[in-house]
N, C-alpha and C positions, 0 to 999 in steps of 0.2 A: 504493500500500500504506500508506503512512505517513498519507495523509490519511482512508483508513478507515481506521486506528488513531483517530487523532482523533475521527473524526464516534462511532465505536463507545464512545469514553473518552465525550464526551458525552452521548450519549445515557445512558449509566450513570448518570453524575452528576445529571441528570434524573429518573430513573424514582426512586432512592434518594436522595430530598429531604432528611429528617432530616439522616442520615448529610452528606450534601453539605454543607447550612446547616453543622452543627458544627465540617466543618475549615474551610470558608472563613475563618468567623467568628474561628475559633481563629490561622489562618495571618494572616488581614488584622492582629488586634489584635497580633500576634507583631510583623509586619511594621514596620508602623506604627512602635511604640514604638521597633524596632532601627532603625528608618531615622533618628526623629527623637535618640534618644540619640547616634545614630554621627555627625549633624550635628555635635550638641555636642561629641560628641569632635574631632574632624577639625578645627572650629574654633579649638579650644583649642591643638592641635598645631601649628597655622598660625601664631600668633603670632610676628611679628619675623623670620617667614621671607622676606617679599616685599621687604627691600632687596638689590640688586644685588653690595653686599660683607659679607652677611652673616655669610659664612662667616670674615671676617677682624676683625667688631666681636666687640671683649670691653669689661666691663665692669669696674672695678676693685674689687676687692675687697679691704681690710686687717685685719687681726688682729694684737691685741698680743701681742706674747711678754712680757711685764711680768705679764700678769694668766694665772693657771691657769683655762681653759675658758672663756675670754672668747670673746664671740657675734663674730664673721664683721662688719664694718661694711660697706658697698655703697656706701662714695667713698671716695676717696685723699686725701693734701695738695693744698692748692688747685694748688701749684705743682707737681705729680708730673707730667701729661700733659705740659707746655711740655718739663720737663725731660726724658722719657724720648725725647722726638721728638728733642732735640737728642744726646743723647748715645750713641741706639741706633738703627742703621740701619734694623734692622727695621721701627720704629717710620713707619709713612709718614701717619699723623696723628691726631689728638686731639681732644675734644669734651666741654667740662664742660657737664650740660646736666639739667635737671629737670624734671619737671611739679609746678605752682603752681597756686594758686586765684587771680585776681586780678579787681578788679570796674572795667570800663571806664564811662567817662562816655556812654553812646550811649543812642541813639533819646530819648525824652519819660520816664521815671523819673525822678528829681530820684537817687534811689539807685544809678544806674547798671545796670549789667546782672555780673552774676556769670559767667565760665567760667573752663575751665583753659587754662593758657598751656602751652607747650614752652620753655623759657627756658634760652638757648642761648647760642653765643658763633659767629660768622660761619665757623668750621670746618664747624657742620653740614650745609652744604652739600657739604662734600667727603666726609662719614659716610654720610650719607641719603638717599635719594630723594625728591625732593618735585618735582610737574608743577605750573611756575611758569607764569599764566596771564596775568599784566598786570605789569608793573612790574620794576626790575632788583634784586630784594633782596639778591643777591650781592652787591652794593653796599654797605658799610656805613658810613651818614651819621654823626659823632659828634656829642652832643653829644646824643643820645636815645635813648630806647630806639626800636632797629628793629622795628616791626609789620610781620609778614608774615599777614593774614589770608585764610580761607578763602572757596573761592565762595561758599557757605553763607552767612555772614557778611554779605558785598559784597550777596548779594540781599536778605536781612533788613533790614540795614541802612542801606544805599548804593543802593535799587534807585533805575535811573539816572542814577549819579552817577559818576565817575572817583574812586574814594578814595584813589587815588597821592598822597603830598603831603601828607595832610589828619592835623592833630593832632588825636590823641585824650587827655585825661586820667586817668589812674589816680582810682580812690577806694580808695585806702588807711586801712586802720581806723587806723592811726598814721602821723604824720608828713603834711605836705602832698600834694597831686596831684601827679602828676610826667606833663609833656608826651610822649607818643609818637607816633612818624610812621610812620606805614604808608608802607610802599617797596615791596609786590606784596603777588599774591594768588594762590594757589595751590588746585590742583583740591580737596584733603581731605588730611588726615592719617587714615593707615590705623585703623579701629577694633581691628583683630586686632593690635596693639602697645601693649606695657606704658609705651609713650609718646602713649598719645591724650590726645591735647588738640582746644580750639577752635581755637586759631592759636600763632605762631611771636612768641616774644619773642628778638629782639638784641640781646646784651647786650657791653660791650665790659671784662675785664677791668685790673683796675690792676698795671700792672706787678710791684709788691710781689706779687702773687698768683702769678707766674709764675715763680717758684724758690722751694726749698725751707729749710722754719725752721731756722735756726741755731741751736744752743746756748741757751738761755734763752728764747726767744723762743714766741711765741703760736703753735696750732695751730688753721690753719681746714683746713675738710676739705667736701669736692663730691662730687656725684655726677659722676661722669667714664667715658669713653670711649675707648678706644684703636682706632688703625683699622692692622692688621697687615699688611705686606707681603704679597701670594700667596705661599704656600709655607711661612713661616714655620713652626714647632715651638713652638705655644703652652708647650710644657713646660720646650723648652730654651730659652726665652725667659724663663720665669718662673723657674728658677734663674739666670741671668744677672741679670735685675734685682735679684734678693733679696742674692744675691752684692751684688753693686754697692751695696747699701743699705746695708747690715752695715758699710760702711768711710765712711758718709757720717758727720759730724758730729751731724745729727739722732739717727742712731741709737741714742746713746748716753742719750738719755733718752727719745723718742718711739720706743722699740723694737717696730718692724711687720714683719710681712712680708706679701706680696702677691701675692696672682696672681687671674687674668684670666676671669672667668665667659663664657663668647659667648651672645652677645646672643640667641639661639634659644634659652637655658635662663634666660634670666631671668625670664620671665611664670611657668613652671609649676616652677623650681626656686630658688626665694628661699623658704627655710623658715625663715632667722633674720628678725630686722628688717627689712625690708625698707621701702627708703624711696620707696617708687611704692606708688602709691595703686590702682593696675593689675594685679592680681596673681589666680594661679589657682594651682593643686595638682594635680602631674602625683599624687599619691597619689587625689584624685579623679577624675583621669580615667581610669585601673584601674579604679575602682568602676566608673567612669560604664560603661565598655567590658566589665566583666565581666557588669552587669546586662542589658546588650545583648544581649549573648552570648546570657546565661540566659532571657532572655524567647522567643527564638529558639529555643532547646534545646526549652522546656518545649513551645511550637506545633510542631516537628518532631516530640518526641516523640508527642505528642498523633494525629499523622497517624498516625505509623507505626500506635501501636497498634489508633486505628478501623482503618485498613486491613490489619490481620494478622486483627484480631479478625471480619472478617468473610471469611476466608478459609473459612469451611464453607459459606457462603453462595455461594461463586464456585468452589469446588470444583468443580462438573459441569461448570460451564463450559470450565472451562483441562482436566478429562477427555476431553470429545467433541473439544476443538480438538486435543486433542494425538492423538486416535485418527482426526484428520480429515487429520492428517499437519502439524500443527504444531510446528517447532523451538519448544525451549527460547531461543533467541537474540529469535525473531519474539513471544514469548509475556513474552518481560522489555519488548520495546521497545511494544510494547499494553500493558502495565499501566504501565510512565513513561509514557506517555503522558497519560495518567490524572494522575498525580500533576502533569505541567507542565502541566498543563488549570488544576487546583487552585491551585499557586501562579502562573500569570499571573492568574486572576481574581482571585485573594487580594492579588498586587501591585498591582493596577488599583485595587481598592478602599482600599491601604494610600497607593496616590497619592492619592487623592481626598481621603482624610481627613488625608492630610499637615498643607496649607496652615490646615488647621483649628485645629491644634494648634500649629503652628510659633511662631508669633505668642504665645501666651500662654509657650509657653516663653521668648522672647526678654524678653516683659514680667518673668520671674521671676527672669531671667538678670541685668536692670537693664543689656541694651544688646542690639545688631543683631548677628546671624552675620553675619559676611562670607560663609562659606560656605553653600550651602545645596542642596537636592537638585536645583534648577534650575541650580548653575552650574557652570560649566569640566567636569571629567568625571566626575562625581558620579553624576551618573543612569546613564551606561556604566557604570562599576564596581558599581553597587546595581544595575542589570538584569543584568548579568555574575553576581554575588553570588546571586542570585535564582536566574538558572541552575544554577546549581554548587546550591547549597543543596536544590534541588528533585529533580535528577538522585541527590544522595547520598542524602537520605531517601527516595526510594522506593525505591532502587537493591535495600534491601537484601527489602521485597513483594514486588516484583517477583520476585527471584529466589526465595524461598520458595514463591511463587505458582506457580510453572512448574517445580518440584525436583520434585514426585513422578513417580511412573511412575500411569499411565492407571488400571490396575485398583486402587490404593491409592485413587486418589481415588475413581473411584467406587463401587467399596464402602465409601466414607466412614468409612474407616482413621486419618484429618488427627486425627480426634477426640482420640487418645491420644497426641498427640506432647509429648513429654514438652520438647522443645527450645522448643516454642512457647507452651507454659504459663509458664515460666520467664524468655523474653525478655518478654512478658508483664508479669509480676509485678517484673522488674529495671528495666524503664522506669515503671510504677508507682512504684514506691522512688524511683526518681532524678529525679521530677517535686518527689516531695513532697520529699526531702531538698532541694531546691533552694528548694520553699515555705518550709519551715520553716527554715532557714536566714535568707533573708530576713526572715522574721517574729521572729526571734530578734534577728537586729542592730537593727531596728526598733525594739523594744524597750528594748534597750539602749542607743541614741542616744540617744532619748526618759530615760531615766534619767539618762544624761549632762548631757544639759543643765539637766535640773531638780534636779539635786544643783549645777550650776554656779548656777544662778539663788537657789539657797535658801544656798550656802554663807556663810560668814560671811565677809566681803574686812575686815574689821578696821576700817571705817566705813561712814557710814548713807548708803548708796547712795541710798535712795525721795525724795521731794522735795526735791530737790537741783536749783536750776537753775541752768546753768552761761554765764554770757556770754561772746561769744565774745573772745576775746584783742583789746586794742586800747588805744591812746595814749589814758586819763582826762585825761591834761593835768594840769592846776592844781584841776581840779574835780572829780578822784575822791575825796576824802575828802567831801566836800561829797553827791556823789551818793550815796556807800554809805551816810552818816548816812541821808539819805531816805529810799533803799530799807528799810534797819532802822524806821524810822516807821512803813511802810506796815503795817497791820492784817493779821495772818497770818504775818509777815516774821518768821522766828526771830531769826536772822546773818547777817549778813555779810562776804563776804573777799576780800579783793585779791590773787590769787596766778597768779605764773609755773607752775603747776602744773593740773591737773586731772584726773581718774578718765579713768582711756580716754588716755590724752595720752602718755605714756611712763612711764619711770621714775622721772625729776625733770625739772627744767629746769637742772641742771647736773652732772656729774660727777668725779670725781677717783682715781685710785689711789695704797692707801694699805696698806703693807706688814702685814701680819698678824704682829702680836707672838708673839716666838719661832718665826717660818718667816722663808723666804726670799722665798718667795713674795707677790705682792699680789693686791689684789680690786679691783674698780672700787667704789665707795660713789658713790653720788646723793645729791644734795640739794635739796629740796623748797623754795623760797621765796616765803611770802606775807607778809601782816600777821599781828600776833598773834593775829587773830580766825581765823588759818586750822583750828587744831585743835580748836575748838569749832562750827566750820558744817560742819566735814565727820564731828567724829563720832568723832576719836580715844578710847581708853579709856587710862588712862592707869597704870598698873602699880609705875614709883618715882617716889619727888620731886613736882614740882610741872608744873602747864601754863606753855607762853608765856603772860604776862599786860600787857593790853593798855592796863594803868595804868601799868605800868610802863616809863618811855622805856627803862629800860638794857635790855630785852629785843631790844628790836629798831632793828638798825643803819641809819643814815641812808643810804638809797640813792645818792647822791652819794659818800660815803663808800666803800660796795661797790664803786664802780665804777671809783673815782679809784686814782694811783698810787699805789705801796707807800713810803709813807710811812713812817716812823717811828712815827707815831701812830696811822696806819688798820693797819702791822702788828699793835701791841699789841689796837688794838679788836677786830681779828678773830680773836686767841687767847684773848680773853676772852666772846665775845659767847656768848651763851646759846643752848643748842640744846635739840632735842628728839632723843634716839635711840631707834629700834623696838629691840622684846627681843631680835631675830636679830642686827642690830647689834651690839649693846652685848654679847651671848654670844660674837661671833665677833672684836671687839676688843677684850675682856675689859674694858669699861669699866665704869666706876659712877658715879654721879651727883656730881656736883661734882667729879670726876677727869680731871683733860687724859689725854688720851692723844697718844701721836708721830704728826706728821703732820696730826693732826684741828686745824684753825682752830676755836679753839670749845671753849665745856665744857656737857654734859649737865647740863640741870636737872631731864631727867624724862627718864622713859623709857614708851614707850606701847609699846600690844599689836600685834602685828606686821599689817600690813595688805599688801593687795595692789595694788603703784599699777600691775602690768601684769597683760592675761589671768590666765585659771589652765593657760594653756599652760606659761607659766613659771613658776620657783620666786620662792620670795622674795628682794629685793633691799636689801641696806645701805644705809638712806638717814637722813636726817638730818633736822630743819625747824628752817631758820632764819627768823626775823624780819626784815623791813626795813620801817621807816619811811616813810610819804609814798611808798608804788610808784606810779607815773605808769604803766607797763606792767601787762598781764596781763589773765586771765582775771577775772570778778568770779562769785566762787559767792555763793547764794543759800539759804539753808535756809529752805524756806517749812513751816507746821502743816499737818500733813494736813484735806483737807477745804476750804483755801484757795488750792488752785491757782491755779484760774481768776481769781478775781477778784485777787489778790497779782500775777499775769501782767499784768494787761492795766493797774493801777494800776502795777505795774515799768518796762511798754512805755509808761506816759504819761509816766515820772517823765526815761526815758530821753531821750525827744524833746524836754522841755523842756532838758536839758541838752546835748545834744548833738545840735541838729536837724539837722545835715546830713551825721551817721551812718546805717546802717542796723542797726538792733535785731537783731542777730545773737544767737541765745540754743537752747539746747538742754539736756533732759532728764539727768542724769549717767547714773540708767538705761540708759535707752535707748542712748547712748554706748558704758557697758558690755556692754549686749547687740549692739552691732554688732561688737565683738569676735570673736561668736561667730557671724557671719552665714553664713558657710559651714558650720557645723555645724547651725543651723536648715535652711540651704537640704537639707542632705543628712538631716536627719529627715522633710522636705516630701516628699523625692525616691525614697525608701524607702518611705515610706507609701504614696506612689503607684504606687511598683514591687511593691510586696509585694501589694496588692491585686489587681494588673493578673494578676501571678502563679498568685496564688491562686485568681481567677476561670478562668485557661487551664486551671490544674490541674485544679480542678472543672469547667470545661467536659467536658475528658476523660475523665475518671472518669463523669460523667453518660451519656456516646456507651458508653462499656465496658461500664458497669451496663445501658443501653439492650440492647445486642443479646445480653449473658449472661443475661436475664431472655428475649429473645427465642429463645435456643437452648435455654433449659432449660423453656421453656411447657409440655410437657406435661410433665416432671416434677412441676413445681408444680402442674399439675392436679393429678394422680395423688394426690399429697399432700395435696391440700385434699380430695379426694375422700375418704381415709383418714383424716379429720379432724384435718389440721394447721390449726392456726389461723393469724391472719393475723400474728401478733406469731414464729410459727416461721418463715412463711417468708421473715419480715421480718432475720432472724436469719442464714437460710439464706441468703441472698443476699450482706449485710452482713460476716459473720466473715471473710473472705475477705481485703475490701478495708481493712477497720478494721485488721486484722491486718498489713499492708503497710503503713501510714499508720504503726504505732507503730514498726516497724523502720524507719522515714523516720525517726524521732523520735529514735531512739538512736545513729542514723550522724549527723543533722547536728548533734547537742548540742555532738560534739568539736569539728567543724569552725566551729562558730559560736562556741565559746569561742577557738580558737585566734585567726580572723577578729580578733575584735572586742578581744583582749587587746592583739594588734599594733596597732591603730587608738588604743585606750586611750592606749596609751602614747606619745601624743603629748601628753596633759596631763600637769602635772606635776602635778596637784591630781585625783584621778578616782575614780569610785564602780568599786565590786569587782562582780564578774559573780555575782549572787545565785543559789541554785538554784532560787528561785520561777520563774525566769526559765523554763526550759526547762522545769518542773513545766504553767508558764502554756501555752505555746507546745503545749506537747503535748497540752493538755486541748483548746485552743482548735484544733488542725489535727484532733483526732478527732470534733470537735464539727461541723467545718464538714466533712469525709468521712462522716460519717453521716449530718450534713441531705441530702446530696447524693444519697447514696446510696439513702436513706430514697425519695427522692421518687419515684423510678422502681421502687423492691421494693414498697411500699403498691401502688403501681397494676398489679406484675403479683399480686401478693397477694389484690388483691379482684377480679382477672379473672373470671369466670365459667368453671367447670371444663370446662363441656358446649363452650364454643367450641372451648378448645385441646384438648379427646379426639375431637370428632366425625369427626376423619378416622381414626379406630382404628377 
C-alpha cells in the first residue's frame, strides 16, 4: 500500500512539471541556505566545548569599584591564580596564558615567518587537552622559552627531521632574538577555540609574579585561568574570593572584585574588551539562527500554498477515492507522501549544492568549520530535521485535502470556502512580512555603517600610514627626519598610540572634582609632532610644539624613579586635554588640577581613539622626547601614496635591514573595527535577496494556477471588451493588496529589531521614515513585476481557446 502511495505521489509530481520544478527549487534553495547557516551556527556554539574539564575552566574577570561603570577587564593580578590555588581548596589549578603574534626564524626568509603563539606557563597541561605526538613537553627545560609545535608545522618545516632539541630564534620588532627549544609536537590546536594559535609557547614565571601587590607597589595584570574542583559552586566560590579580597592589603587602593567567566562563554560572550583576538557574538548567532529559521518558513510556506492552491484541481480525485471506499487516514498518508517525495528530492539537491557553497563561506568567515554537515551526527539530525519539517508542512494539505465529504467535492463546492481563501492570503502576508523585514534591516545596517564611515572621529583618518610598533633604537629620530624629506611626506610621529589601538597606551584614575566618585583618564604618548600628523583641531590655548624642549619630557626621565626632580617635571610638563576632559575635570588651560601630572596648554576637539561602539574617553597627550618605542605615523598628500610607500619601505630597509616593514593603513584599521558589522550587511544582503526570490518564486506558482482557474473568466471578459491593462489589474489588486498589509505589520517589527541592535553603538544614525517609505515602494514594485509576468500572459490568451469547451 505505502509503496503505491509512493509510485502514485510520483507519478503526480511528473505529469505537473511547473508546479513540481517550483517547490523543488523553492525547498532545495530553502534547504541549502538552512543547512549551511545552521553549520555556522553549530560551529560557533562548539567553541571551547571539546576540553575534557571544560565545565570546570573559568576565566578571570576584574572590575574596579574605584571607577563608576568601568568596563569588565578579562585578566586578574599577575599573582591572583598562584594565590587563589594556595589559599582555596577548590581551586585544583591555574593557567596564565594568551594568544601573541610572534615571528620565528624558520625555513629560507631572512624575515622569518609570522604566526600566533599560545603563550602559556607548564600548568597548561593540566587545563587543556593537547595529543602530544613526539617529545616530552610536560617537561619544562629552563633557561628558554619551551616550543611545543604543531604536526603542521614539523611537516612544513622539519619535513624529515626530529625537531626535538633544535633552537629556534624569535624576530622580535624590539629588543634582541631570544633562543627557543622545541620539546614536542602535538596533533593541532583546536580551530573552534578562542585560543587558536600555530603552536604552544613555555613560559616560566618570576617569582615576584606569583603573589599579590602590596600597598604602593606596581600592578601587572594577565590573562589567567582557573581550573575548579568537580562540583564546585562557581557562585559561592566567587563571593568567597571577593570576601577574601576586600580584607587583603591591595584592596585598599587596587579596589576589584572578580568572578569567573567558563571558558564555553568566552568566544560568543566577551562584549566588553576583550583581549583575544578570537572572538564571535552569540547576538549574531540569533541573527544567524533566526534567518535560518526564516528562509525555511518562507520555502514551507511556499509549499503549502502551491499545494492548497491546487486543491480544485485534485478535488475529483480525493471524490471518486473516497466514494471508492477510501478512509480519511489512507487519503492524508497519499498526499504526505507526496510532500516526503518533494522534500527528499529537494534535500538531495540541497546536498549537492552544499559543498558548493560551504567553502566560500568558510573563505568569508576568514577560517575552517570544524563542524560541518559531513561530521559526527550532523547529517542524522539535518535528515531527522528534514523529516519532521516535511511531515508538519504537508500535515496540514493533507488533511484539508481529504476533510470534505464526496458530494461537496464533487459538485465543486471547495470553490467558496471561505477558510481556505484566508489561510491563503495569511501565508501570503507572512512570507512578505518576513521579506520586508529583512529588507528593512538591510537597509538600515547599510546606513549604519556609512554614517560610521563619514562620521567625524575628531582626526584625519584618510592617508595616514601607520608603522607597526617596534624598538627605533638610536636611529629613530634620524629615520623620521627622512621619512619627513620624502616628496608627498606631510608629518611625522613617534607615538605609543595609534587609531584602532585602544584608548591610550596608558591609564590612571582620577577623582572627579566635587564627587566621590572616579573615572579612568588615558593618556596618549608620542613626540610633539603627534597632534599635527594625526589631525587634532584644536579649541583653547596652544599645540604641543616641537621647538620647544620644555614640551616634551625626556623618556628616560618618564621612566626612571620618582625623584625629586622627575616629581616636579611631571607636574609641570605640558599636556594636551580633549573638550570632554577638561568639561568633566573642570579644567582650563594653564590650570593644574588634583591628581593630573601635568598642566593643559590646549585643549583640542574631542576625538574618538576607540570604535563608535563606545563613548568618548578622558585622555590627555603628552610629549616625550627621543621615544626609542612605538608606532611611527605617517601623514602622506593625497595623491602620493604609492610612491611616498614604496620610497618609506626603501628608507626603512636602509635603516633597519634586518627588520620586517610592518606598516598598515589607519583607515583600514578603523574599518576593521567594524568587520563584523560589514560581514552582517554582506550577510543580509545575501539573505534578503535569497528571500525575496522564494517569496517571488511563490507568489509567481499562486499567480500561475489563479490565472489558471479563472481562464475563462478572463475570456469572458476580454470577450466583453476588457482590455489587457483590466485584467492586468484584475488579477494584481489582490496580491498588491496583501504585499502593502506585509508593509504595515513589518515597519513595527523592523523598527523595534533594528533599534535593539542600534543600541549597541554609542554613536548611531536614527531609523529614518524614508526607510520603510523605500522598503514598501521597493517590495510593491518587485510583487507587481512578478505578478505582472504571469497576468500579461493570461491577459493576451486568446478568448476562443479558454470558451471552446462552452
Amino acid at each position: 500500500m505505502i509503496k503505491n502511495y509512493f509510485k502514485i505521489a510520483w507519478r503526480s509530481l511528473w505529469k505537473h512539471k511547473a508546479y513540481s520544478f517550483i517547490n523543488i527549487v523553492g525547498l532545495s534553495i530553502g534547504l541549502t541556505a538552512c543547512l549551511i547557516v545552521a553549520t555556522v551556527v553549530f560551529d560557533e556554539l562548539s567553541y571551547d566545548h571539546q576540553w575534557s574539564k571544560a565545565d570546570d575552566i573559568y576565566r578571570v574577570i576584574s572590575t574596579s569599584n574605584n571607577v563608576n561603570g568601568d568596563q569588565p577587564m578579562p585578566m586578574g593580578f599577575a599573582g591572583l591564580g598562584p594565590v587563589l590555588k594556595t589559599t582555596f581548596p577548590e581551586v585544583a589549578d591555574y593557567c596564565r596564558m594568551s594568544v601573541s603574534k610572534e615571528r620565528l626564524q624558520l625555513g629560507n626568509l631572512k624575515q622569518g615567518v609570522a604566526f600566533h603563539q599560545l603563550l602559556a606557563e607548564s600548568s597548561v597541561w593540566n587545563v587543556l587537552d593537547f595529543n602530544i605526538i613526539e617529545g616530552n613537553p610536560k617537561h619544562y627545560v629552563k633557561g628558554y622559552t619551551n616550543l611545543v609545535i604543531t604536526k603542521k608545522i614539523q611537516q612544513q618545516y622539519f619535513a624529515g627531521q626530529n625537531p626535538i632539541g633544535k633552537l629556534i630564534y624569535t624576530q622580535p620588532e624590539f629588543g634582541k632574538p631570544q633562543p627557543c627549544l622545541i620539546t614536542g609536537v602535538i596533533d593541532h590546536i583546536p580551530q573552534n577555540s578562542h585560543l587558536r594559535a600555530d603552536f604552544i609557547g613555555i613560559v616560566e614565571y618570576r617569582a615576584s609574579d606569583n603573589s599579590l601587590p602590596q600597598k604602593g607597589e606596581g600592578y601587572s595584570f594577565y590573562p589567567q585561568y582557573i581550573l575548579l574542583k568537580p562540583g564546585t559552586s562557581v557562585n559561592a566560590f566567587t563571593a568567597k574570593v571577593n570576601q577574601w579580597y576586600a580584607k587583603q592589603p591591595a584592596a585598599k587602593e587596587a579596589n576589584y572584585s572578580f568572578h569567573f567567566q567558563p571558558i564555553k562563554d568566552v568566544y560568543l560572550r566577551s562584549d566588553f574588551n576583550a583581549v583575544q583576538a578570537v572572538h564571535g557574538s552569540i547576538k549574531n548567532v540569533y541573527i544567524f539562527a533566526g534567518v535560518a529559521a526564516l528562509l525555511l518558513i518562507i520555502a514551507c510556506i511556499n509549499f503549502i500554498n502551491l499545494t492548497i492552491s491546487r486543491v480544485f484541481n485534485r478535488s475529483k480525485e480525493t471524490g471518486i477515492r473516497k466514494v471508492l471506499g477510501a478512509e480519511k487516514f489512507q487519503l492524508i498518508i497519499r498526499f504526505l507522501s507526496e510532500s516526503l517525495i518533494f522534500f527528499i528530492l529537494s534535500f538531495a539537491l540541497a546536498i549537492l549544492l552544499y559543498p558548493l557553497f560551504i567553502k566560500p563561506v568558510e573563505a568569508f568567515l576568514d577560517h575552517q568549520l570544524v563542524l560541518n554537515l559531513y561530521s559526527g551526527s550532523f547529517l542524522i539530525i539535518a535528515i531527522g530535521c528534514v523529516f519532521g519539517v516535511s511531515l508538519l508542512t504537508g500535515l496540514y494539505p493533507a488533511w484539508y485535502l481529504s476533510r470534505p465529504k464526496p458530494i461537496i467535492i464533487l459538485k465543486n463546492k471547495l470553490a467558496s470556502d471561505v477558510q481556505l481563501n484566508v489561510l491563503k492570503k495569511g501565508l501570503v502576508i507572512g512570507q512578505f512580512v518576513i521579506s520586508v523585514t529583512i529588507i528593512m534591516a538591510t537597509i538600515i545596517v547599510h546606513n549604519q555603517l556609512g554614517y560610521m564611515n563619514k562620521k567625524d572621529l575628531g582626526f584625519n583618518r584618510n592617508n595616514l600610514l601607520n608603522i607597526s610598533f617596534t624598538d627605533w633604537a638610536e636611529s629613530g629620530a634620524a629615520f623620521k627626519q627622512a621619512i619627513k624629506n620624502i616628496p608627498g611626506v606631510q608629518n611625522a610621529s613617534i607615538s605609543n598610540w595609534a587609531p584602532a589601538e585602544g584608548s591610550g597606551s596608558m591609564s590612571k584614575e582620577i577623582a572627579i572634582p566635587g564627587q566621590k566618585s572616579k573615572v579612568t583618564v588615558f593618556f596618549i604618548e608620542g613626540d610633539a609632532d603627534l597632534p599635527a600628523t594625526l589631525g587634532f583641531k584644536l579649541k583653547q590655548g596652544r599645540m604641543l610644539n616641537p621647538a620647544l624642549t620644555t614640551d616634551a619630557m625626556n623618556s628616560d626621565s618618564a621612566m626612571s624613579g620618582m625623584s625629586a626632580a622627575t616629581k616636579a617635571e611631571r607636574l609641570t610638563r605640558p599636556l594636551l586635554a580633549t573638550n570632554y576632559t577638561a568639561s568633566l575635570l573642570g579644567m582650563k588651560v594653564n590650570k593644574t588640577v588634583a591628581d593630573v601630572e601635568g598642566v593643559p596648554v590646549g585643549i583640542v576637539e574631542d576625538f574618538n581613539s576607540e570604535s563608535l561602539h563606545n563613548k568618548l574617553k578622558p585622555t590627555f597627550i603628552q610629549a616625550i622626547s627621543d621615544s626609542k618605542y612605538g608606532n611611527m605615523l605617517v601623514r602622506i598628500k593625497p595623491g602620493y601614496e604609492k610612491t611616498a610607500l614604496t620610497a618609506i619601505s626603501a628608507a626603512y630597509k636602509s635603516f633597519y635591514p634586518e627588520k620586517t616593514f610592518d606598516y598598515n593603513w589607519s583607515g583600514d584599521q578603523i574599518d576593521n573595527q567594524y568587520k563584523a558589522e560589514f560581514k552582517l550587511q554582506r550577510l543580509f544582503t545575501c539573505f534578503s535577496l535569497l528571500i525575496i526570490f522564494l517569496a517571488c518564486l511563490g507568489l509567481f506558482g499562486l499567480v500561475s494556477f489563479t490565472a489558471e482557474q479563472r481562464v475563462k473568466e478572463i475570456g469572458i471578459r476580454k470577450v466583453l471588451g476588457a482590455s489587457v491593462s483590466n485584467i492586468i489589474t484584475l488579477i494584481s489588486k489582490d496580491y498588491l493588496a496583501l504585499v502593502m498589509i506585509s508593509v504595515v505589520i513589518a515597519s513595527p517589527i523592523a523598527w523595534y529589531a533594528m533599534n535593539r541592535w542600534l543600541a549597541d553603538f554609542a554613536y548611531r544614525t536614527s531609523i529614518q521614515w524614508w526607510v520603510f517609505a523605500l522598503t514598501g515602494i521597493l517590495a510593491l514594485l518587485i510583487a507587481f513585476v512578478t505578478v505582472s509576468f504571469q497576468s500579461v500572459k493570461a491577459a493576451l490568451a486568446n478568448p476562443v481557446k479558454s470558451l471552446r469547451s462552452e
